[in-house]
N, C-alpha and C positions, 0 to 999 in steps of 0.2 A: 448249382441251384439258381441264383441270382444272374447267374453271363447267358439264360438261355429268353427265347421267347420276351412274352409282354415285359416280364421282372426285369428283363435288361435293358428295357428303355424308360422304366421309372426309376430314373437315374437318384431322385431324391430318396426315396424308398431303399433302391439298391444301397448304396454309399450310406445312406444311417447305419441298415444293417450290418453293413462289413465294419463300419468301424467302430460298433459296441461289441461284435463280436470280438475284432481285436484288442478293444480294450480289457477283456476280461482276461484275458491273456496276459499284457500289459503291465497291468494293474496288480498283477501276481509278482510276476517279476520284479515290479519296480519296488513293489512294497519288502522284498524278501532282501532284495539288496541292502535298504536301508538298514539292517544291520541289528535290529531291533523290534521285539516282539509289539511294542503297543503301534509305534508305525506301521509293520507287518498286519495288524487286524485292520489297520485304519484302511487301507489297502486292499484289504480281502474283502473288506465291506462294498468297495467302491464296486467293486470285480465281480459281489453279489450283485450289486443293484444294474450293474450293465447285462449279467445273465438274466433278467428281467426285461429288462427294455427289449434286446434280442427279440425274447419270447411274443412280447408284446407286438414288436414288429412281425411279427411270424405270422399271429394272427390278422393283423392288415394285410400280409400278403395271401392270408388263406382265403379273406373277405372278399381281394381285388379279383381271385380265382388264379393267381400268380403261381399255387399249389395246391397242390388234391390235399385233401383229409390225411390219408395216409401218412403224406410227403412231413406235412404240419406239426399231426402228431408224435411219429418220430422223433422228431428235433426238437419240440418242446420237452416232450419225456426224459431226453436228454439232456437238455436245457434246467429240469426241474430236479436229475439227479446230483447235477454238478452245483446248483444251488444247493440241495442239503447238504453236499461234501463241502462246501467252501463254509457253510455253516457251524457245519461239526469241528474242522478243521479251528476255527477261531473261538471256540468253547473251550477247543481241549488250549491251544495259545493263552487264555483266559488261566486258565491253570495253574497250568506247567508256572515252574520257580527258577526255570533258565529265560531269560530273557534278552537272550541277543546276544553273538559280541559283540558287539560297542560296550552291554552292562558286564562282562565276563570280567573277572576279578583277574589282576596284571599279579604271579605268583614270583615271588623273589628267586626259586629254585625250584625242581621238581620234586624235591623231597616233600617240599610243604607242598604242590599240587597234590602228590599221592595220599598225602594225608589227611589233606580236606577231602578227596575223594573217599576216602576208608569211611572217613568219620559220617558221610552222607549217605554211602551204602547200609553204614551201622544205621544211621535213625532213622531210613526209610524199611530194613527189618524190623526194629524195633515199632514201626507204626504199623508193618502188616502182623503181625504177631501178636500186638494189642489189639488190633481190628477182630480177630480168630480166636480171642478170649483165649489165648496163649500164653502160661507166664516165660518170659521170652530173659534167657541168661545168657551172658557175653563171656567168652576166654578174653584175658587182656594177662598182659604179661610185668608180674611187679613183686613189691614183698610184701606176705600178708605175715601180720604179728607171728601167725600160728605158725606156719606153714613153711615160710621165709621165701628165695626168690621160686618164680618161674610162673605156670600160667592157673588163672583161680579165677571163678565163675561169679560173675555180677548181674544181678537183676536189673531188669533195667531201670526199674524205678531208682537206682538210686547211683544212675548212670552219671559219673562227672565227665561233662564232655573237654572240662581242660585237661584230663589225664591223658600221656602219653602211655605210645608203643601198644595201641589197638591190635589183634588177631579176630580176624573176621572170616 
């Protein structure tokens, strides 16, 4: 688009454009490595606002007559999807309760990963189930007065998350 015709000898025009384009690229990357979700958005932000400037540029070169209507529009449209997706992307980051490794918890043993895992699979049913006006009961495996050992149903209201030996 940029190497052909007039566009390739407005060398300042050109050379902006290439390298916000690049940076939104860039700026994906650079921010992903960091290793960490609030860096990660900070970076995402940056990668929005360069898919703007692009755009922006775009329409200077559509003004200089450097591209047709068509050519313009295209690449902005495009330009404007990849802005909601880098959007959406840093809401749902916003969220989400993983936050990086750098912040990932260092586990003494796999026994204890598996079982912080169990225990986060349990409370995230337990929150869709609450969501669904569900009353939502757990098998866990222990001795109840009545009953003695093996597996017996818990509501979750009165779920003790320091109990051992989950079945999920």
């Amino acid at each position: 688009m940029s190497s052909a015709g007039a566009f390739s000898k407005d060398y300042g025009l050109r050379d902006q454009i290439r390298r916000a384009a690049v940076s939104v690229m860039s700026n994906i990357a650079e921010g992903y490595e960091r290793g960490g979700n609030p860096e990660f958005i900070q970076f995402l932000s940056i990668a929005k606002g360069s898919c703007g400037e692009v755009r922006c540029q775009l329409y200077v070169a559509l003004d200089q007559g450097y591209l047709s209507k068509g050519q313009a529009d295209q690449m902005i449209e495009s330009l404007k999807r990849l802005s909601v997706m880098i959007s959406n992307f840093i809401e749902y980051l916003k969220g989400s309760r993983y936050q990086g490794v750098k912040y990932k918890k260092v586990y003494k043993s796999m026994r204890e990963e598996v079982e912080d895992l169990r225990l986060e699979l349990l409370l995230v049913r337990m929150g869709e189930m609450k969501k669904l006006g569900m009353p939502a009961y757990f098998r866990y495996w222990g001795k109840a007065e009545k009953d003695g050992p093996g597996y017996h149903l818990l509501p979750y209201h009165c779920l003790n998350v320091a109990a051992v030996g989950w079945s999920i």
